[in-house]
N, C-alpha and C positions, 0 to 999 in steps of 0.2 A: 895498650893493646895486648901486652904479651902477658901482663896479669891476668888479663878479662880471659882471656885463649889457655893459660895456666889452667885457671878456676873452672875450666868448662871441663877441658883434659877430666882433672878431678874428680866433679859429679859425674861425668860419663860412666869413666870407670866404678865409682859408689853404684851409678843406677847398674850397670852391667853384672857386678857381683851380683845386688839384689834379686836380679829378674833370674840371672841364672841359680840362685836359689831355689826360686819360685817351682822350678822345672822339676824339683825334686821330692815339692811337695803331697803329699796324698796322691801317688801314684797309682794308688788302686781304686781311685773313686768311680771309676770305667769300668763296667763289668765285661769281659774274658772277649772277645770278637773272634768270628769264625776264622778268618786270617791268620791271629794269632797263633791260637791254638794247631792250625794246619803248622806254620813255622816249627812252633814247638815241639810238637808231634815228630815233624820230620829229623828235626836237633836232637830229641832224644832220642831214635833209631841208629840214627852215624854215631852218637856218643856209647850206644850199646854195640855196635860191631861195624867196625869201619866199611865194610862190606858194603851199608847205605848210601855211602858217601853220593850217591846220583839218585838219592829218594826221591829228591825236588822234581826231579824229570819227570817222574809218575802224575805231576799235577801240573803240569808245561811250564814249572818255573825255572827260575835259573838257581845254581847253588849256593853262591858266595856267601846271601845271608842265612841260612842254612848251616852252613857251617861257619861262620863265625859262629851262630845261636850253638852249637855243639860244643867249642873249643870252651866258651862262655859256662856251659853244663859242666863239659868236666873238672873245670878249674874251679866250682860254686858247688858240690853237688848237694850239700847240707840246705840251701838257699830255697827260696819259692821260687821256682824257673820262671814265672811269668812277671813278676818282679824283676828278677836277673833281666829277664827278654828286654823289660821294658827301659831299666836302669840303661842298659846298650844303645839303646836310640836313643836317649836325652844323652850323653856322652857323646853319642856322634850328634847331635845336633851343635852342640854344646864346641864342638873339633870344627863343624861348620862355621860356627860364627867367628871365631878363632880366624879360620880363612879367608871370610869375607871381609877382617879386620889386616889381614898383610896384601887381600888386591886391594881394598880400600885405601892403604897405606902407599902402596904402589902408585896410583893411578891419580892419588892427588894429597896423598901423607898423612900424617898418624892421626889428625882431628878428621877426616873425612871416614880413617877405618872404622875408631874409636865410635862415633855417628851410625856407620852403617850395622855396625857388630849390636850397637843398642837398639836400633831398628829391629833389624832380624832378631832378635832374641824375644820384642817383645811381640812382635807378630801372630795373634791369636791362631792364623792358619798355620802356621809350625810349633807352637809354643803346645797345641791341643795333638795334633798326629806325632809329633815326636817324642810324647809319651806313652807310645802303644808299639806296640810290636810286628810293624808294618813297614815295608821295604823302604820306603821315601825319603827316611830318614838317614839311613845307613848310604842308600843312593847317592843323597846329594851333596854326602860329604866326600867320596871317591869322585865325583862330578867337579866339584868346586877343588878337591887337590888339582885336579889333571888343568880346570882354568888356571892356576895359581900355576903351577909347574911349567905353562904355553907363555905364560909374561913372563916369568924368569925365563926361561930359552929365546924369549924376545930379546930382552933387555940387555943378556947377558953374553959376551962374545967368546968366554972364556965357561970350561966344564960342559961344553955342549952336548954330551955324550951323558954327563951324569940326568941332566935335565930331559933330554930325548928319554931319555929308561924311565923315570918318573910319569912322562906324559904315557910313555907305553903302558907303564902297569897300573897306575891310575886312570885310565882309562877304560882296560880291561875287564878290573874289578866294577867297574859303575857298570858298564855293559851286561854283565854275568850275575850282577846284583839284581838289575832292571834295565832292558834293553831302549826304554824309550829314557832312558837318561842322556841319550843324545840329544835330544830337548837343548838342555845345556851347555853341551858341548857343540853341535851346529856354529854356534856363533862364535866360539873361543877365535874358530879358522877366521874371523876378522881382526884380532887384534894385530895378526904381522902387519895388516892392512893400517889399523891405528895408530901404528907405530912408523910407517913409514910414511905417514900425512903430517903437513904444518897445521895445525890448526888454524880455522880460517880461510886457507887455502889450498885448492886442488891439486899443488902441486904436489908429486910424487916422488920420492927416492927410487928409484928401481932396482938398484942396489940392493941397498937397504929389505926394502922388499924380499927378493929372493931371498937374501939369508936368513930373515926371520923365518920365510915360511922354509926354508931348508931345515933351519934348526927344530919348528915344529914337526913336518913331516915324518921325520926320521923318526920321530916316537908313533906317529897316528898311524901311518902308513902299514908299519909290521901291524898292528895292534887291529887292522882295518882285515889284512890278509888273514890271520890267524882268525880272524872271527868268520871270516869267510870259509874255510878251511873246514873251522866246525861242523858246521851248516853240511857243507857238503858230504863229510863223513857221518854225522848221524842222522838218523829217521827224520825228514818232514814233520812226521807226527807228533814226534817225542819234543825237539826245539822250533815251536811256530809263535811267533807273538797274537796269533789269534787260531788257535787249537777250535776247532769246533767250530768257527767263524766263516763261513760263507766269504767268497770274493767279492765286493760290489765294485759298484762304477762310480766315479765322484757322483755322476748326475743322478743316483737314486740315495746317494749317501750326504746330499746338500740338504736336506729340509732338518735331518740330525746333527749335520757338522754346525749349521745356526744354532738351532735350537743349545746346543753346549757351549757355543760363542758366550750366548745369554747368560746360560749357568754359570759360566768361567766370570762373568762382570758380576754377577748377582753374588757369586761366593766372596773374589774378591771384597766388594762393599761388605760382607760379614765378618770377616775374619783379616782385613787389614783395615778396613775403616775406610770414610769418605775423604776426608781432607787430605790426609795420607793419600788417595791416588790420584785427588784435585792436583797436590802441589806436585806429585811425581808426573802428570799429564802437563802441566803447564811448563817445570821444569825440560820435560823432553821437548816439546814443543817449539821453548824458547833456544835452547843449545841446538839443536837441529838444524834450525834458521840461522842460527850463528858457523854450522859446519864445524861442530865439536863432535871431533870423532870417539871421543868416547865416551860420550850419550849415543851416537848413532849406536856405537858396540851395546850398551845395556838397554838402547831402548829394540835391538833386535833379539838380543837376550829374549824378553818379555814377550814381542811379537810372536820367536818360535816357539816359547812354551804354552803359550794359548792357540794357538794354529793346530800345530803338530799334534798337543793331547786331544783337541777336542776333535780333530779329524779322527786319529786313530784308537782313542779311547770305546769302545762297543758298550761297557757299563762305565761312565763316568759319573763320578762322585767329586767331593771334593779336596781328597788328598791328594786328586790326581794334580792338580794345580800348587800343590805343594813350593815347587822349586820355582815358582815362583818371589818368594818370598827374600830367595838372594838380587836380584836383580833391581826387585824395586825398593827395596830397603838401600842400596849402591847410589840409585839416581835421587831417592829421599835425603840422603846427606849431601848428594851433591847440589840439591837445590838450596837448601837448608844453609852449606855454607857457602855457597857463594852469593845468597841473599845477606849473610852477615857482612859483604864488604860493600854493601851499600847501605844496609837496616841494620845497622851493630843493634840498637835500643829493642827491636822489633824481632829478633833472630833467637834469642834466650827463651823468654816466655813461648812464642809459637814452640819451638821445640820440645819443653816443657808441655805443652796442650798437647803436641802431637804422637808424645810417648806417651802419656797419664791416657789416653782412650783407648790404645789395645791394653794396654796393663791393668785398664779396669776389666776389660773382655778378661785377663789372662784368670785374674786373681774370682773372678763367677767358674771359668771353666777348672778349677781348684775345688769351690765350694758347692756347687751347683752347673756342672755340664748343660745342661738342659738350657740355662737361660741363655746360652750363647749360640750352642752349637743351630742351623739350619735344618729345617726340616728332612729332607734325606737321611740327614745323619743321626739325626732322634729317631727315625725309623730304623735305619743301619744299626744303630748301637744300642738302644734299646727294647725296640717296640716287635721286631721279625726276627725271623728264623736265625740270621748269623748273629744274636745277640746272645750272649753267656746270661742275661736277666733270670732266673730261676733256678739254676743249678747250685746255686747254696742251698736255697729251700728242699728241692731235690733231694739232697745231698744231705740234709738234717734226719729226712722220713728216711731214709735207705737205712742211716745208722741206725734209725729207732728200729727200724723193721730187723733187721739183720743182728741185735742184742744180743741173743741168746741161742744163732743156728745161723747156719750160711745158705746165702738167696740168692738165688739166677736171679739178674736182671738183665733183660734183650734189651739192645738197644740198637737205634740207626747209625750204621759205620758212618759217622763224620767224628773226628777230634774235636768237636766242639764238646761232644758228649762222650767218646770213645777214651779221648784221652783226659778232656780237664777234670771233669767226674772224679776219675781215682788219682787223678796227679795232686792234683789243687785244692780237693777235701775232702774232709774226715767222711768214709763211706762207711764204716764197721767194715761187718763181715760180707757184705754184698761181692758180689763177682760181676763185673762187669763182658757182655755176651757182644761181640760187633755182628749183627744180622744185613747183610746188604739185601736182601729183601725186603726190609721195612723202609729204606727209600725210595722202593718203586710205585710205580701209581696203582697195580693190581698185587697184594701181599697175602694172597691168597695161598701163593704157595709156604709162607711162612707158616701162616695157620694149619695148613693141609700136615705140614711136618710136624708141626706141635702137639697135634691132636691124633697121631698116630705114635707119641714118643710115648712108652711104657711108665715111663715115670713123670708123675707131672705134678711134685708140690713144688709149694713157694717159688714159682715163677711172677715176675713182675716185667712190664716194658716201662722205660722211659723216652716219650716220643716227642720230638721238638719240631722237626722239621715238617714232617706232617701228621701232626701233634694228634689226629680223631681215627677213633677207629670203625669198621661196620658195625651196625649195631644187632648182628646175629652171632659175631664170636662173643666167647665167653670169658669176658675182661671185664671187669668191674672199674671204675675209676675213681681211686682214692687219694689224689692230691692233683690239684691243677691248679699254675701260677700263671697269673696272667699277664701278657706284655701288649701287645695293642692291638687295635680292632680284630680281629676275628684270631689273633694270636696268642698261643699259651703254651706252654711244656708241662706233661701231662705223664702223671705214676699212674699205671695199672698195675691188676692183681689179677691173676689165672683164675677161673672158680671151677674147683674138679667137680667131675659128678659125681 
C-alpha cells in the first residue's frame, strides 16, 4: 500500500508540473476582450500619475486588480502589457491551486491535496479564463487565501491574532477585487461548525465552537465593518454591484434566476466534464447521508456559488461560475480517494480517465479555442462587439495608410479600440482621435462638427461597436473584417469635396 500511494504521490505531482505548463502555452491565441483592455487601460493611467489610483470607480469597478495590473506595468514596462496582464492571472491561478493543495492537505492530507490541486488545474472552466485578463482569477485566489487562513485559525489555538489579520486582509482584497467573491467565502463561516462536529454524529462541542468562530470573527468582522464604512462614505452611484441596474423583486427576477440555474449545469457539463460532476454528485450525496461535515462544508461551497451568481449576476456568462472549480475539484478527490479504500484495482485508471478528459478540452483550448469553448463565449470572444477580432488587420492598413504623412483616425471611446490600437500594434503614423459621439445611437452631431472643421484631409474612423455608418455622410469604406453575423470592424475614409 505505501508503495502503490508513493507511486501516485509521484505521477500527481509529474501531471501537475505538466498541466501547469500547459497554462503558459500560446497565451495569445485569444484575441484582446473588451474587459481586458478596459483593465489595461485603467493600469496604464495609475502607472502614468498616481493621481488615477480610483480610475476603476469610473466604470463601478473595484480597484485592487487595477492596480495590481499597474504595479505589474511599472515593474514590465519594456513587455506586451497584455501578455504581462495575462501572465498575472495564470500565476494567480497557478497560487490557487497551490491553496486548494494545503486545504486539501488539511482536510484529509497531502494525497487528497495533491488530487484536488491536479483537478483544479486541469479544469477547462479555469484553465481557459485564467489565461485572460479578467478578475476571476485574481479573485479567487484572495478568496481561497482567506478559506486557508479560516482553517488555520480553526485548527490553530496558538498565533490567533496572526491568523485573524490574514482572514482580515485576505478577505478585503477578494472583496475590492470582486465583491461577489463572497460566493466563496459565505460558507468558509461553517468550517468552525466542521470543526466542532464528530463525524457521524450530531453531537456538538460548544466550546470548541465559540473559539473557532471567535478566532474567525475577529478577522471577518473588522473586514465586514470597514466594507460597510465604504459604502457609507462614497456615492451610491460610484460603488453599486449593479450600477445602472434597476431594483426587482425575487418574483419578477425568478424566470431569469432558472433560466441561469440551467446555464450554470449546461456550463459546468462543458468545461468540467460529465463523469467529473456524476462522481462529485454521487460523492456528495453518499457523505452527506453519512453526516461528513466536510462534504456538507464543500458541498455548500458549490450550492452558494451557483445560487448566489446566478441570482445576482444581470449579464451571466460563464466565467461567472468560475470559483466554482475550487470546490468541486476538493469533493473530486475526495471521492476518488476514498473509493481507493475499497477499489485500490479500480481507483488509478478512473483517475487517469477522469484527468485525461479536461486535459484533452485544455490542450484544443491551446490549439483551437473554438472547439471547446460554448457558444456565448464564441460570440463574447470572437464573433461581437467586445471581441479584439480585427484590430491586427485594422492596425496593418492604418500603418500602410499613415507611411509617408500623419492621419486622424476618429474612433469610438471604448479601450477596446482607444487603447489596444496604439498600445498592442504597430499603427505608423496614425493618431488615434477618442470621439464619444460615435457611441451614440444619433452621431449626427459628430458629422455636423466634422463638416464644419476647416481642414479636412486624411481623416479616417475605425468603428467597432457600431461598426455602419448613414449612407448620406461622406465616408467611403475601405477595409471591413468581418466577425459574426451582421458584425465587423470597419476603416473609413473622409472624401473632401
Amino acid at each position: 500500500m505505501v508503495p502503490t500511494k508513493s507511486l501516485s504521490v509521484k505521477l500527481l505531482t509529474l501531471f501537475i508540473f505538466f498541466v501547469s505548463f500547459l497554462h503558459f502555452i500560446n497565451l495569445n491565441n485569444v484575441p484582446i476582450f473588451a474587459d481586458e483592455a478596459i483593465f489595461l487601460y485603467q493600469a496604464d493611467k495609475i502607472a502614468e500619475n498616481p493621481k488615477n489610483l480610483l480610475i476603476s470607480l469610473e466604470e463601478a469597478q473595484y480597484p485592487v486588480m487595477t492596480w495590481v495590473l499597474a504595479a505589474v506595468h511599472l515593474a514590465t514596462p519594456k513587455f506586451n502589457p497584455l501578455l504581462t496582464g495575462r501572465l498575472l492571472s495564470v500565476f494567480a491561478d497557478l497560487l490557487s491551486a497551490f491553496l486548494i493543495f494545503l486545504i486539501g492537505r488539511r482536510i484529509g492530507g497531502k494525497l487528497l491535496g495533491l488530487l484536488s490541486m491536479a483537478f483544479y488545474l486541469s479544469f477547462p472552466l479555469n484553465f481557459f479564463h485564467s489565461r485572460l485578463v479578467l478578475l476571476e482569477s485574481l479573485t479567487n485566489f484572495f478568496a481561497l487565501l482567506t478559506i486557508y487562513f479560516v482553517l488555520l485559525a480553526v485548527e490553530n489555538k496558538k498565533n490567533k491574532l496572526k491568523y485573524s489579520l490574514g482572514i482580515f486582509t485576505s478577505f478585503l482584497l477578494a472583496f475590492f477585487t470582486k465583491p461577489l467573491a463572497v460566493v466563496s467565502l459565505f460558507p468558509s463561516l461553517f468550517i468552525p461548525v466542521m470543526f466542532s462536529f464528530k463525524e457521524g454524529f450530531l453531537k456538538i462541542n460548544f466550546r470548541k465552537l465559540a473559539d473557532s468562530f471567535r478566532n474567525t470573527l475577529i478577522g471577518i468582522l473588522p473586514a465586514m465593518i470597514l466594507i460597510v464604512m465604504v459604502f457609507i462614505l462614497v456615492p451610491d452611484q460610484v460603488l453599486s454591484l449593479h450600477t445602472n441596474q434597476p431594483t426587482r423583486s425575487f418574483s419578477l427576477m425568478f424566470p431569469e434566476f432558472k433560466l441561469n440555474l440551467w446555464k450554470s449545469l449546461f456550463w459546468a457539463r462543458a468545461y468540467i466534464t460529465d463523469p467529473i460532476l456524476l462522481l462529485t454528485t454521487i460523492c456528495a450525496l453518499w457523505f452527506l447521508l453519512r453526516k461528513n461535515w466536510k462534504i456538507i462544508w464543500l458541498s455548500l461551497w458549490v450550492l452558494s456559488i451557483v445560487v448566489i451568481e446566478s441570482y445576482f449576476s444581470r449579464f451571466f456568462f460563464p466565467r461567472h461560475i468560475f470559483f466554482l472549480a475550487a470546490p468541486v475539484a476538493l469533493l473530486t478527490a475526495f471521492g476518488l480517494e476514498n473509493l481507493g479504500k475499497y477499489k485500490k484495482n479500480l481507483v488509478i485508471p478512473l483517475t487517469g480517465l477522469l484527468l485525461f478528459l479536461p486535459l484533452y478540452k485544455d490542450i484544443n483550448l491551446i490549439l483551437n479555442p473554438k472547439t471547446v469553448l460554448v457558444g456565448e463565449e464564441i460570440q463574447a470572444f470572437y464573433e461581437d462587439w467586445p471581441s479584439g477580432v480585427g484590430l491586427l488587420e485594422i492596425a496593418r492598413n492604418l500603418k500602410s495608410l499613415s507611411k509617408d504623412k500623419i492621419i486622424e483616425v476618429d474612433v469610438e471611446n471604448e479601450p477596446l479600440v482607444t487603447w489596444a490600437l496604439p498600445n498592442l500594434f504597430d499603427i505608423g503614423k496614425a493618431k488615434i482621435y477618442p470621439r464619444d459621439e460615435l457611441l451614440l445611437a444619433n452621431r449626427e452631431s459628430f458629422y455636423t462638427r466634422l463638416e464644419n472643421r476647416p481642414s479636412k484631409n486624411d481623416i479616417y474612423l475605425v468603428l467597432n461597436h457600431y461598426p455602419f455608418l448613414p449612407s448620406n455622410w461622406k465616408f467611403q469604406l475601405i477595409y471591413s473584417y468581418p466577425k459574426g453575423p451582421n458584425r465587423s470592424i470597419n476603416l473609413y475614409k473622409f472624401i473632401k469635396d
